[in-house]
LOSE-285519 format. One record per atom (N, C-alpha, C): x, y, z. Coordinates in steps of 0.02 Angstrom, whole numbers, m for minus. Layout:
# LOSE-285519
[[X,Y,Z]]
...
This chain:
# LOSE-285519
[[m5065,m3291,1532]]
[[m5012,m3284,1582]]
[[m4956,m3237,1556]]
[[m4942,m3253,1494]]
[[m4889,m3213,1469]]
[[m4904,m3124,1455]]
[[m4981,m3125,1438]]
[[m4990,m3059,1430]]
[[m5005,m3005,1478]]
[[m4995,m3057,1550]]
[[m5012,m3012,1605]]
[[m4918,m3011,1628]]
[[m4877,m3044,1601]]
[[m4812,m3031,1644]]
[[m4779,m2989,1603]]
[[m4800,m2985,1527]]
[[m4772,m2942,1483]]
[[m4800,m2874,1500]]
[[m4860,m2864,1513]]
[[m4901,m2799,1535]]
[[m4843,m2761,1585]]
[[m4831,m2827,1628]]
[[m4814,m2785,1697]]
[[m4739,m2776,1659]]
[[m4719,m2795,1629]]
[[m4636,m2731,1614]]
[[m4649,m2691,1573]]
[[m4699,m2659,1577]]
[[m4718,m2624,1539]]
[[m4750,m2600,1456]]
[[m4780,m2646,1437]]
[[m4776,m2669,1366]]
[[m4855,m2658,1352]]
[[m4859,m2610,1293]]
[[m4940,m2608,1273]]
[[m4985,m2665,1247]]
[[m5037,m2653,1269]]
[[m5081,m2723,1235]]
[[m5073,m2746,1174]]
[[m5073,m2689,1122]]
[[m5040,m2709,1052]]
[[m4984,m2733,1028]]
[[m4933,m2712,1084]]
[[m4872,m2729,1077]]
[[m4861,m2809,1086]]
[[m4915,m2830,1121]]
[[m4901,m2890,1152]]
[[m4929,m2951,1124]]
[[m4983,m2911,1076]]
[[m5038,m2956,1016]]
[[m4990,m2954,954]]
[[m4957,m2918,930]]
[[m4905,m2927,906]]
[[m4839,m2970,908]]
[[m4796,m2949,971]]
[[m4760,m2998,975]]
[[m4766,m3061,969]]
[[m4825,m3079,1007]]
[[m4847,m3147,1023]]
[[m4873,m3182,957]]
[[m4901,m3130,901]]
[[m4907,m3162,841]]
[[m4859,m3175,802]]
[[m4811,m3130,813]]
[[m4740,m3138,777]]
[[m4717,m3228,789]]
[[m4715,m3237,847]]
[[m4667,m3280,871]]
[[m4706,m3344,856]]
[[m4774,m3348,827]]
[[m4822,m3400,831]]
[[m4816,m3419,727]]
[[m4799,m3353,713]]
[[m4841,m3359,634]]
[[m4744,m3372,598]]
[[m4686,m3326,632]]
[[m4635,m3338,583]]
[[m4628,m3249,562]]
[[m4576,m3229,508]]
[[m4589,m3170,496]]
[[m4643,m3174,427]]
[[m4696,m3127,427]]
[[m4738,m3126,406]]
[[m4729,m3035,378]]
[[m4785,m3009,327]]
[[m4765,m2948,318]]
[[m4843,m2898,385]]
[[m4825,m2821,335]]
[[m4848,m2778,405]]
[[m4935,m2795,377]]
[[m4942,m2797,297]]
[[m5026,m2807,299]]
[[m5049,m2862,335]]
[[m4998,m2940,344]]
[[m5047,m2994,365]]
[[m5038,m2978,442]]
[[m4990,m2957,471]]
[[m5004,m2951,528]]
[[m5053,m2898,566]]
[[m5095,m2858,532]]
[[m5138,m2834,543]]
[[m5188,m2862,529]]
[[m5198,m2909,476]]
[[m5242,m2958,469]]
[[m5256,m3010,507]]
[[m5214,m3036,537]]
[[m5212,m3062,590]]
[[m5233,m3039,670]]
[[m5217,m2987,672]]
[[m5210,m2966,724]]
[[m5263,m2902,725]]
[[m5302,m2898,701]]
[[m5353,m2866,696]]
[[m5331,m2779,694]]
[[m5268,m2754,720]]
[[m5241,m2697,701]]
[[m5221,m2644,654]]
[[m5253,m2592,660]]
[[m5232,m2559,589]]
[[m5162,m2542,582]]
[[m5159,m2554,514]]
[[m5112,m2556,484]]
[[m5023,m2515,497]]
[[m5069,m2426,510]]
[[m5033,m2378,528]]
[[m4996,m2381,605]]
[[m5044,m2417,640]]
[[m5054,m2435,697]]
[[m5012,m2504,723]]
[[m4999,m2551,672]]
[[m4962,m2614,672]]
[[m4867,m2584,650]]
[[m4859,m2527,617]]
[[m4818,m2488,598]]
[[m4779,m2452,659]]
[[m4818,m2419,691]]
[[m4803,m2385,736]]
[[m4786,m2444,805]]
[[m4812,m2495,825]]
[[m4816,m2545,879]]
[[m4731,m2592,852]]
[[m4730,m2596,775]]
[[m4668,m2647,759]]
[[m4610,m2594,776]]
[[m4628,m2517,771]]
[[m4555,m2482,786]]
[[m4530,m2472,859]]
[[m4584,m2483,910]]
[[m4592,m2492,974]]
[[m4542,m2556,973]]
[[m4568,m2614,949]]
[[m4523,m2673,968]]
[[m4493,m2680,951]]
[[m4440,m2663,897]]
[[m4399,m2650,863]]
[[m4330,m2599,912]]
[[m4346,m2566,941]]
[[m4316,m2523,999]]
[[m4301,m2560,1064]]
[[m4350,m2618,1063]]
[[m4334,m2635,1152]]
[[m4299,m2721,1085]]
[[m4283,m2722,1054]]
[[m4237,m2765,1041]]
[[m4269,m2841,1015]]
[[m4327,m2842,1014]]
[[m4400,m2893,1007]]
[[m4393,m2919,947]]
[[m4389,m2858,898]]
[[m4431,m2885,816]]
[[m4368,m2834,760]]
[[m4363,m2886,722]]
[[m4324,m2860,676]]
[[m4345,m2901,586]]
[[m4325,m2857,541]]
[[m4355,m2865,493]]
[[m4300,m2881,427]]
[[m4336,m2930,391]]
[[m4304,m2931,301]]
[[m4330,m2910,253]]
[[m4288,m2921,203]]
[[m4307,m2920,133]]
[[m4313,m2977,112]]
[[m4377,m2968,68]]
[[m4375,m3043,18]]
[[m4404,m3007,m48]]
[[m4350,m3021,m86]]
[[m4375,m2978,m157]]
[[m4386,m2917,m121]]
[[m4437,m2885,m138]]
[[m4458,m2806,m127]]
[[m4510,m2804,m71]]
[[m4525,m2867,m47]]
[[m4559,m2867,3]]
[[m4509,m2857,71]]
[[m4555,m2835,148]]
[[m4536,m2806,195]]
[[m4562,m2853,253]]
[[m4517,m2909,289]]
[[m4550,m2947,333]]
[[m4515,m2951,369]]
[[m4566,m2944,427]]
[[m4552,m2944,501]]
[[m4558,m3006,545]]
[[m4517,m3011,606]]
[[m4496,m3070,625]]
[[m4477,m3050,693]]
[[m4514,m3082,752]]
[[m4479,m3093,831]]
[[m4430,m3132,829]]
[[m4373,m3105,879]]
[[m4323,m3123,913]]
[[m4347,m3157,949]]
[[m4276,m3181,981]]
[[m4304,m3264,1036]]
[[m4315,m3226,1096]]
[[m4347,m3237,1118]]
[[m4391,m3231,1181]]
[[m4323,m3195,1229]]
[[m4254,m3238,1230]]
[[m4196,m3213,1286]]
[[m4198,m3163,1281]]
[[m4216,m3108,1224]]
[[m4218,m3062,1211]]
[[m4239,m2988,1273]]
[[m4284,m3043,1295]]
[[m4322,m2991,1335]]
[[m4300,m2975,1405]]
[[m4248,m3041,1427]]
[[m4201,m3016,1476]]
[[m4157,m2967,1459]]
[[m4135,m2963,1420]]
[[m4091,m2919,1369]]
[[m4122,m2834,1385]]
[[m4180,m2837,1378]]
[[m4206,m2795,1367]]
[[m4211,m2761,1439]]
[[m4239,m2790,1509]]
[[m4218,m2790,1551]]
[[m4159,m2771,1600]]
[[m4109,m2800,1562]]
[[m4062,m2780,1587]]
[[m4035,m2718,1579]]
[[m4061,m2678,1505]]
[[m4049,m2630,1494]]
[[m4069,m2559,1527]]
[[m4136,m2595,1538]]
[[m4182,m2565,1584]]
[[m4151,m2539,1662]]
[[m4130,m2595,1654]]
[[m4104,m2593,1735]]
[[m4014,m2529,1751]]
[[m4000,m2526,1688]]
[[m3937,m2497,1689]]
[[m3959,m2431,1675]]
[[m4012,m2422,1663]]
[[m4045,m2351,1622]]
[[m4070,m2315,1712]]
[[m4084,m2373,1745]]
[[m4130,m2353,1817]]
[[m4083,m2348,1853]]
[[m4020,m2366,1848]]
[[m3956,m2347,1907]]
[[m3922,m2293,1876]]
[[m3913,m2271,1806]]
[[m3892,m2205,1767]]
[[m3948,m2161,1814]]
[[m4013,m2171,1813]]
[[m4053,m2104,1814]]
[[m4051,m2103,1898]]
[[m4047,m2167,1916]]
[[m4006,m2169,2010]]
[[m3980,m2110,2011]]
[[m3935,m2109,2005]]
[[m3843,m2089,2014]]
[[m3853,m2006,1975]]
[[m3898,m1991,1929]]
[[m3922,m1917,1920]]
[[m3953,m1900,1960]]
[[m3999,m1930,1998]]
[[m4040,m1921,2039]]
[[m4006,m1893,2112]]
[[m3962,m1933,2115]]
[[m3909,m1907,2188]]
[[m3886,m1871,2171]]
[[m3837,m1844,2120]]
[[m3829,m1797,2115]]
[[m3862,m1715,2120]]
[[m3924,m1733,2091]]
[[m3967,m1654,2117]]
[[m4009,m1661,2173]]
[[m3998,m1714,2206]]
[[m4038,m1706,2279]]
[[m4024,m1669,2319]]
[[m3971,m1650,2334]]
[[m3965,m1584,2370]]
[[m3980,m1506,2362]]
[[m3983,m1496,2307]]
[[m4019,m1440,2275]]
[[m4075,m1449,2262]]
[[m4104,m1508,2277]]
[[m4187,m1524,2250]]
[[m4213,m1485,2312]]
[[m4175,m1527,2379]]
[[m4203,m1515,2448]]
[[m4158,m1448,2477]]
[[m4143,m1432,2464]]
[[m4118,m1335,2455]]
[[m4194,m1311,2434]]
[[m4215,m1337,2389]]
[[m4259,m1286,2363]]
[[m4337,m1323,2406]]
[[m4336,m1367,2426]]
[[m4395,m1371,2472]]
[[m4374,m1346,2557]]
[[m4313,m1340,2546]]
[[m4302,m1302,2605]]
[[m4327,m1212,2612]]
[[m4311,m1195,2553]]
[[m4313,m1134,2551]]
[[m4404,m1128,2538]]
[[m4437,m1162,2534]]
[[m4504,m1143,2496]]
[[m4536,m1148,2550]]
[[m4534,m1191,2624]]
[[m4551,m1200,2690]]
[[m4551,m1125,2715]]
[[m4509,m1076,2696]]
[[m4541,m1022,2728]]
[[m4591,m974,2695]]
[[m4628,m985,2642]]
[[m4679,m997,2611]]
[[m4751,m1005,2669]]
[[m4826,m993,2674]]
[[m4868,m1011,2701]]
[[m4895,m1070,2678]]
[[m4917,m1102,2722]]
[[m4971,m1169,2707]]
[[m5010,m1174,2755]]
[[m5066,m1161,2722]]
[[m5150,m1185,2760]]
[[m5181,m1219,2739]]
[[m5229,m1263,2782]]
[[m5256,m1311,2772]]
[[m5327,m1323,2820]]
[[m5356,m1316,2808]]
[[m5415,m1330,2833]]
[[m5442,m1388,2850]]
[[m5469,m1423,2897]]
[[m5490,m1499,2934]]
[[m5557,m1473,2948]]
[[m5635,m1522,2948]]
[[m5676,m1532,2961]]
[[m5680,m1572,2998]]
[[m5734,m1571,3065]]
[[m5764,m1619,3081]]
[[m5707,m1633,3143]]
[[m5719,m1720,3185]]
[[m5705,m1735,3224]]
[[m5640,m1758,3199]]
[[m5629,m1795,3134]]
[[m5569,m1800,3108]]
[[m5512,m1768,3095]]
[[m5554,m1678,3086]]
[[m5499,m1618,3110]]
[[m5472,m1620,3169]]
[[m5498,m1627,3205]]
[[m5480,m1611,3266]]
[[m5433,m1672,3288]]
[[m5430,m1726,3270]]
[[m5377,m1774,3299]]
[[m5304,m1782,3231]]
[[m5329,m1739,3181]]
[[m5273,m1736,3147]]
[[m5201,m1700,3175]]
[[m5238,m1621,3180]]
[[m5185,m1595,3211]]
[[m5173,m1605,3286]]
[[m5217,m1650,3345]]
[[m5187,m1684,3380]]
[[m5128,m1723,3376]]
[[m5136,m1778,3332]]
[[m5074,m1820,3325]]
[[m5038,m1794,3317]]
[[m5024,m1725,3242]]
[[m4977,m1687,3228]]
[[m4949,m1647,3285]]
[[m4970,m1631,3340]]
[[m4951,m1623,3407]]
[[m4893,m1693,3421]]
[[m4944,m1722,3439]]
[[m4900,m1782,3464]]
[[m4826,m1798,3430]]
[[m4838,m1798,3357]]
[[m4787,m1819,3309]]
[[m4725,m1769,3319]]
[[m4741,m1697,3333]]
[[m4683,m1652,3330]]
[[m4647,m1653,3400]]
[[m4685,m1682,3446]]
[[m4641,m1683,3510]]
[[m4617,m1618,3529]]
[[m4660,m1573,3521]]
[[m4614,m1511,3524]]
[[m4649,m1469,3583]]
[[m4658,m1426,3615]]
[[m4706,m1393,3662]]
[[m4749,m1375,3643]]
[[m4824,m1366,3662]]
[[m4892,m1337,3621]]
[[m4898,m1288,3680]]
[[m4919,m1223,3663]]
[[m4961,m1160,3694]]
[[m5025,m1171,3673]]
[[m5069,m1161,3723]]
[[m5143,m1172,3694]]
[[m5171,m1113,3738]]
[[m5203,m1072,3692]]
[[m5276,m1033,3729]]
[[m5324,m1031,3707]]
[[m5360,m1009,3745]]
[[m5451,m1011,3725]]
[[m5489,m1063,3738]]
[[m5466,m1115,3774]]
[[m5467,m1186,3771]]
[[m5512,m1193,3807]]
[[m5589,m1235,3793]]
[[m5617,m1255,3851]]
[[m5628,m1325,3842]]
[[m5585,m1369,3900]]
[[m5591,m1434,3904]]
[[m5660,m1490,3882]]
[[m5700,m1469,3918]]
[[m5762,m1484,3918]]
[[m5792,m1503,3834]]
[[m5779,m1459,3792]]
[[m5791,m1474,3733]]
[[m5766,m1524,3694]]
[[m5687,m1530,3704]]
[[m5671,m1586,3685]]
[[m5659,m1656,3704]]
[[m5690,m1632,3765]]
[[m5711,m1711,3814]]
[[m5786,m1740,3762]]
[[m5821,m1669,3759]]
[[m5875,m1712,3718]]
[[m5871,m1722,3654]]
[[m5835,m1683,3626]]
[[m5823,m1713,3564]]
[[m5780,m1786,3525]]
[[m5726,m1786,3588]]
[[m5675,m1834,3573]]
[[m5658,m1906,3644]]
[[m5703,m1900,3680]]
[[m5701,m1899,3743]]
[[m5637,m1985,3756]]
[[m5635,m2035,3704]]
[[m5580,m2079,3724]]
[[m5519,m2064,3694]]
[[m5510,m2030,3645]]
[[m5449,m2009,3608]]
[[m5412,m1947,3648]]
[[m5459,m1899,3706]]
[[m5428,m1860,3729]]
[[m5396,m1877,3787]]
[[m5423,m1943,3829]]
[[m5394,m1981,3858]]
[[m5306,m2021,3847]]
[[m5305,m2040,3786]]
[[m5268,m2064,3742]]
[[m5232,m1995,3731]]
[[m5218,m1932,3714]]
[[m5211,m1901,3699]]
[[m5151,m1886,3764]]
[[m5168,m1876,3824]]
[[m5144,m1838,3880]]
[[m5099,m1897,3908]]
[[m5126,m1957,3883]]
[[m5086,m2033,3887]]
[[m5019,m1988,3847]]
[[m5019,m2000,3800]]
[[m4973,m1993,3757]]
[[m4919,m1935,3769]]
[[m4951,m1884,3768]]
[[m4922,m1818,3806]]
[[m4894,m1852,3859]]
[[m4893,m1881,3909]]
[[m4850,m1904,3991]]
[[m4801,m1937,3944]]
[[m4803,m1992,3898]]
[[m4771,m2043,3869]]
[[m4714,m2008,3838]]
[[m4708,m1948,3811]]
[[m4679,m1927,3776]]
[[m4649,m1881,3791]]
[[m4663,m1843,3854]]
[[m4658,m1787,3889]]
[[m4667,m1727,3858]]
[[m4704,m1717,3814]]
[[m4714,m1663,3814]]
[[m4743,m1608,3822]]
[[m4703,m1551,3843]]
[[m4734,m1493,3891]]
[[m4815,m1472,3840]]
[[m4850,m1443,3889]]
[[m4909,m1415,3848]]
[[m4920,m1354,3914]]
[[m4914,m1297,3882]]
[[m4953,m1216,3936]]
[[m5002,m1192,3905]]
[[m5066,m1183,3949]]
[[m5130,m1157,3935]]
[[m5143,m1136,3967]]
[[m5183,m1057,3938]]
[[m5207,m994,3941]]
[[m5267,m1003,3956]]
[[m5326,m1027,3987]]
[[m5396,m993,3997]]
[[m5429,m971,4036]]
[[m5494,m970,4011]]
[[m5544,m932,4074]]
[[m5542,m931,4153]]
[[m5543,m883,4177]]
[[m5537,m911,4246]]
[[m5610,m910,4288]]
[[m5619,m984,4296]]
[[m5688,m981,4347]]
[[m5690,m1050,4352]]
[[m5737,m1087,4411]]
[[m5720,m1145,4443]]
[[m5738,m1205,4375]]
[[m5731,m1251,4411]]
[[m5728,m1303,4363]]
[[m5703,m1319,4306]]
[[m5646,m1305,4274]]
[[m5618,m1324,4212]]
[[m5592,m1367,4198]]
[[m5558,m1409,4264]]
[[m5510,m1439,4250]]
[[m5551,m1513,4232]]
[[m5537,m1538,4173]]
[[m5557,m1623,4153]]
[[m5509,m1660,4173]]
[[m5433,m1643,4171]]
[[m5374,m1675,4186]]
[[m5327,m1637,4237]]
[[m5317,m1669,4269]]
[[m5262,m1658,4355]]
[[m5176,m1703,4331]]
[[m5153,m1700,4365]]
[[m5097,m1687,4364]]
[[m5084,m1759,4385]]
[[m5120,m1822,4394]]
[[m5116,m1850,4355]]
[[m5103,m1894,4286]]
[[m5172,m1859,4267]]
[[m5188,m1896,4206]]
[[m5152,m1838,4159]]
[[m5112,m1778,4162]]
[[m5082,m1733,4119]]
[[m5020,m1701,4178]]
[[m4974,m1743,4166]]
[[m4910,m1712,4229]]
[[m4877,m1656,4196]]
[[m4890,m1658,4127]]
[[m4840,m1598,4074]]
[[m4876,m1540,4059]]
[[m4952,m1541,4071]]
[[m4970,m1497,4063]]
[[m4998,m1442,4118]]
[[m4986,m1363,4096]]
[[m4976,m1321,4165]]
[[m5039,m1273,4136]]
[[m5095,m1263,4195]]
[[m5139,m1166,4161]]
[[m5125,m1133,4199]]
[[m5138,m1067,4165]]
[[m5147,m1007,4196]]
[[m5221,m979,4155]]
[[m5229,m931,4202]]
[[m5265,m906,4201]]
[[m5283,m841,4172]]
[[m5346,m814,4150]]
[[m5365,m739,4135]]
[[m5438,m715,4154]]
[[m5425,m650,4152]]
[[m5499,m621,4177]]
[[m5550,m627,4129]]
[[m5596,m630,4129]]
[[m5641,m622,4067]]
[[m5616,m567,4027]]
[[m5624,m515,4041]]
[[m5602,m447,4009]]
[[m5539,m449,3952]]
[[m5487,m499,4005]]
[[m5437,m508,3949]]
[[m5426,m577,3895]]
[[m5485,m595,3929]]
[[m5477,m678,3902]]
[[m5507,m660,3810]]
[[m5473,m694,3770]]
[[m5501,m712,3706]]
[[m5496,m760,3694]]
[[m5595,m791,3682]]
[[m5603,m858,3655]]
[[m5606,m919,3608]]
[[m5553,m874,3570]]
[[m5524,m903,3513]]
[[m5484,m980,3521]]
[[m5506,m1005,3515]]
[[m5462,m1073,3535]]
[[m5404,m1069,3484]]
[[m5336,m1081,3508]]
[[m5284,m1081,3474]]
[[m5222,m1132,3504]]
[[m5213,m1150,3451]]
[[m5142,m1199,3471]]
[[m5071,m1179,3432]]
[[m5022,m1166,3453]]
[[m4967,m1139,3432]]
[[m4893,m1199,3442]]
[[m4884,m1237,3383]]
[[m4802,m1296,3406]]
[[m4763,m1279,3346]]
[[m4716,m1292,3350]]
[[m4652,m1310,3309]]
[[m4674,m1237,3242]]
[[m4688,m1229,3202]]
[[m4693,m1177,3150]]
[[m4769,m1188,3121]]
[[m4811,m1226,3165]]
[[m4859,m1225,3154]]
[[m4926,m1175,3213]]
[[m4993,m1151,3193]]
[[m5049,m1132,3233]]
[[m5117,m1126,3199]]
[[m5122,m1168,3246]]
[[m5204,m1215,3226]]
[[m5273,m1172,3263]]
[[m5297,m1133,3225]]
[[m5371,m1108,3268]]
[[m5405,m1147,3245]]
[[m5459,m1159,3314]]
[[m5504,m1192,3314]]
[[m5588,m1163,3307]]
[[m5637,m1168,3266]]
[[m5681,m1143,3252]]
[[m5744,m1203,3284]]
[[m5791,m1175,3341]]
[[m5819,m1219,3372]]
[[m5919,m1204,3346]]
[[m5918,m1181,3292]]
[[m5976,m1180,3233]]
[[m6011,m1239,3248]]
[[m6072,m1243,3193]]
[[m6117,m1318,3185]]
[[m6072,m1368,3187]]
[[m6028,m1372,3129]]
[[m5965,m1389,3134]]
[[m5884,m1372,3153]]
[[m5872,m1408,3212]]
[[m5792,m1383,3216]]
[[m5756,m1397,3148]]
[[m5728,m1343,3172]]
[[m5646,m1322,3099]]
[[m5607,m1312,3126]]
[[m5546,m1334,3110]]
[[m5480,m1335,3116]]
[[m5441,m1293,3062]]
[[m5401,m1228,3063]]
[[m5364,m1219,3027]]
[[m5307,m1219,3048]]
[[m5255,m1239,2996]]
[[m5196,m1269,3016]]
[[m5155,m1194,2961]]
[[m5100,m1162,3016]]
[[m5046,m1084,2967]]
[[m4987,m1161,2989]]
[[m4950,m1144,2937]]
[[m4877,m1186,2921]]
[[m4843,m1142,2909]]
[[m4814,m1088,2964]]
[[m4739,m1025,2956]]
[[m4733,m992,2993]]
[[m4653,m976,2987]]
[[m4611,m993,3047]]
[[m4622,m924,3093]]
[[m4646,m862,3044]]
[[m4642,m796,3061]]
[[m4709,m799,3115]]
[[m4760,m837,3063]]
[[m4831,m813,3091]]
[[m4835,m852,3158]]
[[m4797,m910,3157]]
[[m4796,m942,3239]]
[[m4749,m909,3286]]
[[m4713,m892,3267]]
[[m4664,m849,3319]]
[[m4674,m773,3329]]
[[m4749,m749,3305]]
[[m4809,m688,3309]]
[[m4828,m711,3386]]
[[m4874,m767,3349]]
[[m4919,m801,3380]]
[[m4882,m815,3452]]
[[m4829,m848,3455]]
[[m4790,m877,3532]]
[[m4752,m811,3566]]
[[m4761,m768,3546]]
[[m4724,m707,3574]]
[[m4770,m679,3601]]
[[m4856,m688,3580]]
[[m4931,m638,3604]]
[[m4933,m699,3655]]
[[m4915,m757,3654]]
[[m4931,m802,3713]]
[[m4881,m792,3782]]
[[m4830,m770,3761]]
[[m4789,m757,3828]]
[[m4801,m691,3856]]
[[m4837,m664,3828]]
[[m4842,m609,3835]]
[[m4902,m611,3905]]
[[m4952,m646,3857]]
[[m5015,m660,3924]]
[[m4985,m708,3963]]
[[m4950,m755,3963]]
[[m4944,m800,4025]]
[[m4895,m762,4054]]
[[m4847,m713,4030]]
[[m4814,m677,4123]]
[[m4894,m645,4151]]
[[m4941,m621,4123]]
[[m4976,m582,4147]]
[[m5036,m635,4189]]
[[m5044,m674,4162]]
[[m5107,m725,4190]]
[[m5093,m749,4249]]
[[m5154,m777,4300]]
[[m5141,m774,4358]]
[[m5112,m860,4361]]
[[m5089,m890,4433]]
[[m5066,m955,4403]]
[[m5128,m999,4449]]
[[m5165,m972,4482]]
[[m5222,m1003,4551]]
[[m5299,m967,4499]]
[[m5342,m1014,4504]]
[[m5398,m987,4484]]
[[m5418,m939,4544]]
């Protein structure tokens, strides 16, 4: 019991076959307590200067001999407490450079980050991450149908969520009959337009907040996810561009 509560404040296994022999045998010197304790010697040396520091074990003379001896156990609140004044010191440094910590993760955000998603699990990642930013999504290239079959109750859930939350979603695609999986209804926030074949590109793309996610519809779908601010505000400037131009009636 003791060597699993001593573990948890941190204390090495040796440290703790030690102490615990200390406090059982009396002070004893460094050969028997390696004799005891099955530890080498150099090794019983190095573990007594460990406890010796957190306030544990302290040592005499007898004649020319060198013996070591545990402190009383209160000790280890002691030790604790010290602990604890050491963890509100490194607190209180800690606040202090937090604002320049997060200065500098501020500044590194305009930096790129990509990330790549596999599979069906890609695809509802940066969904949610949709959801989570609450922010407007541009989508083109989009053909419904695919992700009805790929995702077909989560996209349900999906357009749920979108009404719930209001947020806007405008999409760019193909124009020819049948596309629509969701009416205005089941998606009140979301608006298409349209393009000709000629101008249509079927790149599936999603464009929110400083993020744009192409979608790769391979053996396996892929998701790549750009994280910056330039390359999305590329990206949302080529999208307004086609939706003044796209028709708004199939």
């Amino acid at each position: 019991m003791e060597t699993k509560v001593l573990k948890g404040l941190g204390f090495a296994d040796n440290e703790i076959k030690i102490y615990t022999t200390l406090l059982k045998t009396g002070a004893i010197t460094a050969y028997e307590l390696s004799t005891k304790t099955g530890i080498y010697r150099t090794h019983v040396y190095d573990k007594l200067e460990r406890l010796m520091e957190k306030g544990l074990v302290t040592y005499v003379y007898q004649g020319s001999k060198k013996y070591f001896q545990a402190t009383s156990p209160e000790k280890i609140k002691h030790y604790l407490e010290e602990k604890k004044r050491a963890l509100q010191e490194q607190e209180a440094e800690v606040d202090n450079i937090l604002p320049e910590l997060l200065a500098m993760q501020k500044s590194q955000k305009e930096d790129t980050k990509v990330e790549v998603f596999k599979g069906k699990e890609g695809l509802k990642y940066f969904l949610k991450d949709i959801l989570k930013g609450k922010k407007e999504v541009l989508v083109t290239g989009i053909d419904d149908q695919k992700y009805q079959d790929e995702l077909p109750i989560f996209m349900m859930q999906y357009f749920r969520d979108l009404k719930k939350s209001k947020i806007k979603e405008r999409i760019i695609t193909l124009k020819k009959e049948g596309i629509f999986l969701f009416n205005k209804s089941t998606a009140p926030t979301t608006e298409y337009r349209f393009l000709e074949e000629g101008q249509f590109n079927p790149t599936n793309t999603f464009i929110y907040g400083d993020k744009v996610v192409i979608v790769s519809w391979g053996t396996q779908v892929t998701a790549i996810m750009i994280e910056n601010i330039q390359t999305a505000e590329t990206y949302r400037n080529h999208f307004e561009h086609l939706w003044r131009v796209a028709h708004t009636k199939i």
